[in-house]
C-alpha positions in Angstrom: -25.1 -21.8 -15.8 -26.3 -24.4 -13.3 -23.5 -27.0 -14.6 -20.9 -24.4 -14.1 -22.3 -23.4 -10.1 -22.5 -26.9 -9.3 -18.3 -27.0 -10.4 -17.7 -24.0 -8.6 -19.2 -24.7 -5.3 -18.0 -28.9 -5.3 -14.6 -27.0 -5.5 -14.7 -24.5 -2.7 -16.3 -27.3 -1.0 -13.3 -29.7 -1.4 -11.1 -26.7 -0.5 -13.0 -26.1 3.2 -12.8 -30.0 3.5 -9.2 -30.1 3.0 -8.1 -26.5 4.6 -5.1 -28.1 6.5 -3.6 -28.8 3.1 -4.5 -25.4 1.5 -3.9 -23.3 4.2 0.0 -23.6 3.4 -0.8 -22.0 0.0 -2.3 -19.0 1.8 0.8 -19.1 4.9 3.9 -19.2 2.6 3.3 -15.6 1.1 2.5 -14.5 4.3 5.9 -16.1 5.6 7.5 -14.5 3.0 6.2 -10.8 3.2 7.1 -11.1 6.9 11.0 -12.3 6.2 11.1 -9.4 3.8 9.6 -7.1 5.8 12.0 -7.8 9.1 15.1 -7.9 7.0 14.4 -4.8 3.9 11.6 -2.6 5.7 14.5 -0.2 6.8 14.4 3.6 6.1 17.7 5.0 4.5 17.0 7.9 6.3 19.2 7.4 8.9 22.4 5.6 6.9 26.1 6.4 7.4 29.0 6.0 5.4 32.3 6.0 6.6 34.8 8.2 4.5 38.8 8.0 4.7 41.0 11.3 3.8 44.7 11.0 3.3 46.1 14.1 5.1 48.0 16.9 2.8 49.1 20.5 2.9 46.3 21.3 0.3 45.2 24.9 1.7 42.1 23.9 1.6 42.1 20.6 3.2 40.4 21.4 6.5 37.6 23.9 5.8 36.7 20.6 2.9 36.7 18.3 6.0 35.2 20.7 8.2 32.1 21.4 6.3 31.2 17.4 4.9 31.3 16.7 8.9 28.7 18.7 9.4 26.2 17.5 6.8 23.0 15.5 8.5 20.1 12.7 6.8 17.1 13.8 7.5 16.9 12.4 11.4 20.0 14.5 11.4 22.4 11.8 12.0 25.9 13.0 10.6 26.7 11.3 7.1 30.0 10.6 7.1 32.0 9.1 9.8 35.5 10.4 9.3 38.6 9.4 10.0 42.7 10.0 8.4 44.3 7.4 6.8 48.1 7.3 6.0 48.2 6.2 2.8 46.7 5.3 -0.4 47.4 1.7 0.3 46.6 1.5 3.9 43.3 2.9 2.7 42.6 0.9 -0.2 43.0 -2.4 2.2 40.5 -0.8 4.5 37.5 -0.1 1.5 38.3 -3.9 0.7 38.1 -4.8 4.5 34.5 -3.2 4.4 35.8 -0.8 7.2 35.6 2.2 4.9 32.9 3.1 1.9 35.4 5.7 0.3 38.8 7.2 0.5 39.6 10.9 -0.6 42.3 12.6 -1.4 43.4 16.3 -1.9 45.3 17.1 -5.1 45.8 20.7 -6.6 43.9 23.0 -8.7 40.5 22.7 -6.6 40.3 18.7 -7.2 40.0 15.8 -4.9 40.3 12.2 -5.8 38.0 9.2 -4.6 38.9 5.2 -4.2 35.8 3.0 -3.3 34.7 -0.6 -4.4 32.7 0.3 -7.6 30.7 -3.1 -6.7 29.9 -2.2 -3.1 26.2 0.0 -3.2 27.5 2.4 -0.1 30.2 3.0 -2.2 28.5 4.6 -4.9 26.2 6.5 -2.7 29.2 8.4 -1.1 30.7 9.3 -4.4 27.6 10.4 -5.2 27.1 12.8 -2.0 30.7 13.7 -2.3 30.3 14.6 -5.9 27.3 17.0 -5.2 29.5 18.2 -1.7 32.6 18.9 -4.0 30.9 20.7 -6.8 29.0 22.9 -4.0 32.4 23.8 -2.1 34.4 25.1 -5.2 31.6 27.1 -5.9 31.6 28.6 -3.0 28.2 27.9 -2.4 26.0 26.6 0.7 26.2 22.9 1.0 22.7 21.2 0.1 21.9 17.7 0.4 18.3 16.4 -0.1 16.8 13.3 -1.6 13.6 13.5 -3.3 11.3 10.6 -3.7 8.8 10.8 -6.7 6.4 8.6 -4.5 3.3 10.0 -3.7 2.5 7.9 -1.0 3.6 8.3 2.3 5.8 5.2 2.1 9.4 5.1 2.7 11.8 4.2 0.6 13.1 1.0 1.2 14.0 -2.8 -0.9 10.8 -4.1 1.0 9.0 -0.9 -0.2 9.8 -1.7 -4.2 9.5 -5.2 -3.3 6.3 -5.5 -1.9 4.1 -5.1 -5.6 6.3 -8.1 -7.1 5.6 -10.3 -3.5 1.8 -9.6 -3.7 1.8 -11.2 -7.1 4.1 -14.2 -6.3 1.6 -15.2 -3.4 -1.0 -15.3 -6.2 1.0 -17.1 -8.2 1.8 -19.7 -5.3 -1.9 -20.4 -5.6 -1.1 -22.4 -8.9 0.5 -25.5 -8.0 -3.0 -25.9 -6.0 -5.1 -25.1 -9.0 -3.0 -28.1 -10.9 -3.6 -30.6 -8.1 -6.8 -29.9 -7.9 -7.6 -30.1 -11.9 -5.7 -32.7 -12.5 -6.5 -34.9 -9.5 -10.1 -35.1 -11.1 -8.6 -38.0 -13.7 -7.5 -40.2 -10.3 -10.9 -39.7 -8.5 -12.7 -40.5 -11.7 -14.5 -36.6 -11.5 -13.8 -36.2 -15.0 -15.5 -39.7 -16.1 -18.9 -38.4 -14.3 -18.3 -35.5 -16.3 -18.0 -37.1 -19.4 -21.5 -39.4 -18.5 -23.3 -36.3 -17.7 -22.4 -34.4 -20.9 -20.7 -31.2 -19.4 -18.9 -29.6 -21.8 -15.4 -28.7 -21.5 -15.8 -25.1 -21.7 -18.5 -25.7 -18.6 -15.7 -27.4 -16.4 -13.1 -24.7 -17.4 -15.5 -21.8 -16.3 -16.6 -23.6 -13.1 -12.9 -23.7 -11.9 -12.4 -20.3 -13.0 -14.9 -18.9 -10.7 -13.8 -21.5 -7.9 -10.3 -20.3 -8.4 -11.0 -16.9 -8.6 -12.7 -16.7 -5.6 -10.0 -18.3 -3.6 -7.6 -16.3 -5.4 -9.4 -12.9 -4.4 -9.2 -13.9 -1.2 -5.4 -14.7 -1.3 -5.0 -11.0 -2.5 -7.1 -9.3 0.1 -4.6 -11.2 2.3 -1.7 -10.0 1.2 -2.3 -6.6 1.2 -3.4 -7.0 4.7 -0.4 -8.6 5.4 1.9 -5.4 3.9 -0.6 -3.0 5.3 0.4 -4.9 8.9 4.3 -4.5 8.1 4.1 -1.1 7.6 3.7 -0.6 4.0 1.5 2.5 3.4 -0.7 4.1 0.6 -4.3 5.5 -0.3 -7.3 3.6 -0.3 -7.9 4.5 -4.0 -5.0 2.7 -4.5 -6.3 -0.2 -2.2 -9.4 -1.0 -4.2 -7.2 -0.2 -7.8 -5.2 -3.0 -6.5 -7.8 -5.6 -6.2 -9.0 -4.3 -9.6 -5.6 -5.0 -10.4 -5.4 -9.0 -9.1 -8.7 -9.6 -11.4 -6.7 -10.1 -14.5 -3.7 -11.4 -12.3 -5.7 -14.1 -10.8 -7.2 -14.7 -14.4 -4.0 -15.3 -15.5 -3.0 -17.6 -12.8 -6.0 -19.8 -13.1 -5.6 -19.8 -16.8 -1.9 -21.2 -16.7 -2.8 -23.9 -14.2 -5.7 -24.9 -16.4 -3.1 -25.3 -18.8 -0.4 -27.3 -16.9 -3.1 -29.3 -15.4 -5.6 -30.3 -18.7 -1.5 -31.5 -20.5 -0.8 -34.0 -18.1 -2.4 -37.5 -16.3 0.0 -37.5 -13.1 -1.3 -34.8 -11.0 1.9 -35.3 -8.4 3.9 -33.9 -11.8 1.4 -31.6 -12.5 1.6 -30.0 -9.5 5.0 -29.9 -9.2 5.4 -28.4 -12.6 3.6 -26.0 -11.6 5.8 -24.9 -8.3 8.4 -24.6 -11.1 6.8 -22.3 -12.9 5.7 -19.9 -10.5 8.7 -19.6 -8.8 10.4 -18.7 -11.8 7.5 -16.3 -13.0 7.7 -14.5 -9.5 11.8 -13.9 -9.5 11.0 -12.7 -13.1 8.1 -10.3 -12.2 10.7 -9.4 -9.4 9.7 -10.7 -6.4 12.6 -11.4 -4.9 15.2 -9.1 -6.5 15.2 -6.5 -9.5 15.2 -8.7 -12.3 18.1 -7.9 -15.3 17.5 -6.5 -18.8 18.2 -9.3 -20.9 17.7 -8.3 -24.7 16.7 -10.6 -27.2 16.5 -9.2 -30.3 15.7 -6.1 -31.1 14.5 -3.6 -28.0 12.7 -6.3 -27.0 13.8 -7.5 -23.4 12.6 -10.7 -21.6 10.7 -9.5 -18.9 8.9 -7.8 -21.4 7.1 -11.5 -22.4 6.3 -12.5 -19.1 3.1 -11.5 -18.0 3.6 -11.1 -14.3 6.1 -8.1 -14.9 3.5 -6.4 -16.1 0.9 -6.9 -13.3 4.0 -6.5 -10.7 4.0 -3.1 -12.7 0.7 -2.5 -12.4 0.6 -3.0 -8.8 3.8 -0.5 -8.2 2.0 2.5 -10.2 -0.8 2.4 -7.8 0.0 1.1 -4.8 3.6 3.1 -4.7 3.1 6.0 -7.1 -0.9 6.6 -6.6 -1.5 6.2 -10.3 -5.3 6.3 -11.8 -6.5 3.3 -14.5 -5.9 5.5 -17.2 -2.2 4.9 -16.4 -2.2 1.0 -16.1 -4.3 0.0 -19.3 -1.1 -0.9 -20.6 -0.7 -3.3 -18.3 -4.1 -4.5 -17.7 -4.6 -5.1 -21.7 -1.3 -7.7 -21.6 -2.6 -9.3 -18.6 -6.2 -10.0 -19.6 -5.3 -11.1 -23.2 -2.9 -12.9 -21.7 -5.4 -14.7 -19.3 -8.3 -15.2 -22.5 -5.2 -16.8 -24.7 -4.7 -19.4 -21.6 -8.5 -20.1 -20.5 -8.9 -21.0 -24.9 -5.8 -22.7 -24.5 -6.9 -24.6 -21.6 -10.3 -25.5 -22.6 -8.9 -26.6 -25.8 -6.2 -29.0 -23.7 -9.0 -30.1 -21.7 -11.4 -31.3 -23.6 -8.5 -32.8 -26.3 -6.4 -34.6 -23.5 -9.1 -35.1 -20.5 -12.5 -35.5 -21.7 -11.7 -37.3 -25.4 -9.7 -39.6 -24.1 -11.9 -41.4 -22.0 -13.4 -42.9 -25.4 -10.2 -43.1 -27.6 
């Protein structure tokens, strides 16, 4: 136990002797959250759409346009912006001009007729209110208009609201290219030869860099969620310290694939930059950055389902967004951690085969 403290704490150490070089590792997701937040941490609340109407001599033509002028968002700004078009083509070249979100038209028998980019997302949200609005009028009915969100938080929804679970655990993951360096660095400053002399095992070294880098990764996460608690993002305490529960097997995880990277390869420069590669591409799949794609391949079985980090970005959206309980994220929590034990074997195994052995081969 003494072997694996001494590891531990010569790490930290080397980390507080070299905080102007680990200190971007701790900024960037910080950076990031705050980009996101400035440019996605907008309420819906108060969007608009603009809406075209060809004029007719449909009867009911003005008592339609009439009542969808008068439906309110909830900070009871008006919905639609209307205005009349001449023409089906003169408004078709203004949806593609962005000027208008959708174009109706008044047929007979109680119908009307919509034209919108099907690409364009303010598009689709006016067919939809249109659609409810239309269904309502025919049936002579009050017009009703609410949106619902299954959050039970007090968040608003937002893209920087469903983003932020998937940005907490790409900040943890920026922490791996560091972990590499600082494994594989070992070989260059001969750590792993004094190692070797003073008969540590490799499981010793593995464990004393897995509490190092587990400290320094628990602190990462208690930044972040400062961070989104500072740009608005809002939820339970509960849900707070469920989180850091959470970032346990997350940081496990990271540690345990740097390990990895870091115990395959001599160069700690290529290493390391491995290692930027594969978090990068491990937080746009865990959905950092956008809503990732289903991409089947075979079966049910979709890729995000065998990356590890969609699971914990999961994990961190059920309670931090939906208030869920551990009961509800064991799922989750099982893939992680024996996701993390698989890598920590893995990388002990790679260490002492590749680092330790080879010093007398």
């Amino acid at each position: 136990m003494q072997k694996i403290l001494s590891i531990a704490i010569k790490n930290l150490l080397t980390v507080y002797r070299d905080l102007k070089s680990w200190s971007i590792v701790f900024i960037l997701p910080v950076a990031f959250i705050g980009i996101f937040a400035f440019v996605f941490n907008r309420s819906n609340d108060d969007v608009s759409f603009n809406l075209g109407y060809i004029k007719s001599e449909i009867s009911y033509q003005n008592s339609f346009i009439n009542e969808i002028s008068k439906l309110e968002n909830k900070k009871k700004v008006k919905y639609f912006n209307l205005s009349q078009i001449n023409s089906i083509e003169e408004g078709k070249s203004k949806v593609q001009s962005k000027s208008l979100d959708l174009i109706i038209e008044f047929i007979p028998d109680n119908k009307v007729r919509m034209y919108t980019d099907t690409f364009s997302t303010k598009g689709n949200v006016s067919v939809g209110i249109v659609t409810q609005f239309t269904n309502s009028f025919f049936t002579q009915s009050q017009p009703r208009l609410e949106v619902i969100s299954t959050s039970t938080t007090t968040n608003e929804t937002t893209v920087f609201t469903y983003l932020v679970p998937g940005l907490i655990v790409y900040g943890i993951l920026n922490l791996l290219p560091q972990v590499i360096y600082m494994v594989s660095s070992e070989v260059r400053q001969k750590s792993t030869f004094r190692y070797f002399t003073s008969k540590v095992k490799a499981w010793q070294i593995i464990l004393g860099h897995l509490l190092s880098q587990s400290i320094i990764a628990f602190i990462q996460t208690i930044i972040l969620i400062f961070t989104v608690l500072i740009f608005g993002y809002s939820t339970t305490p509960n849900a707070l310290l469920l989180a850091l529960f959470v970032s346990i097997p997350t940081n496990l995880f990271t540690v345990g694939m740097g390990l990895v990277i870091a115990s395959s390869f001599k160069n700690d420069n290529l290493a390391a930059n491995i290692g930027t590669l594969v978090s990068i591409i491990l937080g746009f799949l865990s959905g950092a950055f956008l809503a990732f794609p289903v991409v089947k391949l075979f079966g049910n079985i979709t890729l995000t389902q065998l990356i590890p980090t969609t699971y914990a970005a999961e994990a961190f959206r059920k309670v931090l967004q939906y208030n869920k309980g551990l009961p509800d994220i064991i799922p989750e929590l099982s893939v992680l951690t024996l996701s993390s034990i698989v890598l920590i074997l893995v990388g002990s195994w790679a260490y002492n085969k590749f680092q330790l052995k080879n010093l007398v081969g």
